[in-house]
C-alpha positions in Angstrom: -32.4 -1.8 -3.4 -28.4 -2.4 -4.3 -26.5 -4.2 -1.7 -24.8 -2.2 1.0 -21.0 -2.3 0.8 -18.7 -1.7 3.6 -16.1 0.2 3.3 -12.6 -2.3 4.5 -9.1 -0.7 5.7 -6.3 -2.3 4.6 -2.2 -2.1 5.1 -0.6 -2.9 1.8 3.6 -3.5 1.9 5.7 -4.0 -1.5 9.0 -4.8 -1.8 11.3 -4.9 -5.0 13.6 -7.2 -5.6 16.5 -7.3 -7.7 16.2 -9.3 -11.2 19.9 -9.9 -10.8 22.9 -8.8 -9.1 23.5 -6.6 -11.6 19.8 -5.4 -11.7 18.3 -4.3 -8.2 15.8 -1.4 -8.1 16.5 1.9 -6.7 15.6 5.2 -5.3 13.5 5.5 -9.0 11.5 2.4 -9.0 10.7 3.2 -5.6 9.8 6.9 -6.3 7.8 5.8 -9.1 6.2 3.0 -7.1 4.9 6.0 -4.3 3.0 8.2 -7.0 1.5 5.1 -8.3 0.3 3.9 -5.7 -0.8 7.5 -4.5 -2.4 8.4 -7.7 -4.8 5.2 -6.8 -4.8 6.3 -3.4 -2.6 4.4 -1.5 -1.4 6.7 1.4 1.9 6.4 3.2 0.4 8.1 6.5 -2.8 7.1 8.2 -5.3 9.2 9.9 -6.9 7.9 13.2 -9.1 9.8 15.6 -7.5 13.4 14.2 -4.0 11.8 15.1 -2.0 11.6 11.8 0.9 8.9 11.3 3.3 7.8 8.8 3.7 4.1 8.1 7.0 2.7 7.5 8.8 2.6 3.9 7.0 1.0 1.8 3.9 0.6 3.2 0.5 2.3 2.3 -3.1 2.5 4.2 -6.1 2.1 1.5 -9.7 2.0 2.6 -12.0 0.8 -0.3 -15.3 -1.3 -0.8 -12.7 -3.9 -2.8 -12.3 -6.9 -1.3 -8.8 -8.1 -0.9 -8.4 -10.2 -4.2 -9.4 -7.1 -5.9 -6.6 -5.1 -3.7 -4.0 -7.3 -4.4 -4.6 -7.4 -8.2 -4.5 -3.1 -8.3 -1.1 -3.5 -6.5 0.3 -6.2 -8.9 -0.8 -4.3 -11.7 0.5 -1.3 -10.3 4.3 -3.1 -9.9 4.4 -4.8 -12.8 4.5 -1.7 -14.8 7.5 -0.5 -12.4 9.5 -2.9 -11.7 9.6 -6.7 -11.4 10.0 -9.2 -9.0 8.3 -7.8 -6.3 6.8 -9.4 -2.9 3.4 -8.0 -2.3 1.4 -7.8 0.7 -1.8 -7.0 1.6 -3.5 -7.0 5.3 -7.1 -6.4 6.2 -7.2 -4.1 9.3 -8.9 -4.7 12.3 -9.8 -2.3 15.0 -6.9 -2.7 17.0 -4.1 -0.1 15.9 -1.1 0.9 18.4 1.3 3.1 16.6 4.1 5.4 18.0 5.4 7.7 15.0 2.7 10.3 15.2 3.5 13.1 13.2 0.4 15.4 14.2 
């Protein structure tokens, strides 16, 4: 019988950084960055108890059987193709969750 994996939430924040004065991301690389992270789905709003919210830019909710190395790695693979350097974090959720930006 296969082992029984459990499905972890977790919050994931990126932030781009500029390579220079001259070079700082923009509205693009951010924009890009969304549908990315979308497309592997990495949602900017969160669900909870038929109560739907959205997190704050550039941050995403994901719920996977990944652990978190494996997380981290899809995100940095994800940026490095959009822009570079980039501060990545990623935040295993428990089941405590106060928000105040419902949106439904």
């Amino acid at each position: 019988m296969p082992a029984f994996k459990r499905l972890v939430e977790y919050i994931v924040r990126v932030e781009l950084h500029e390579k220079s004065p001259q070079e700082k991301p923009d509205g693009n690389q951010y924009f890009n960055l969304h549908l990315a992270l979308e497309q592997q789905k990495f949602m900017h709003v969160i669900s909870i108890e038929g109560d739907v919210y959205s997190l704050p830019p550039a941050e995403y909710y994901h719920n996977t059987t990944d652990n978190i190395d494996a997380v981290i790695n899809t995100v940095e693979a994800i940026v490095n193709g959009i822009w570079w350097p980039a501060t990545i974090l990623v935040t295993e959720m428990n089941d405590i969750r106060l928000w105040s930006n419902r949106i439904s």
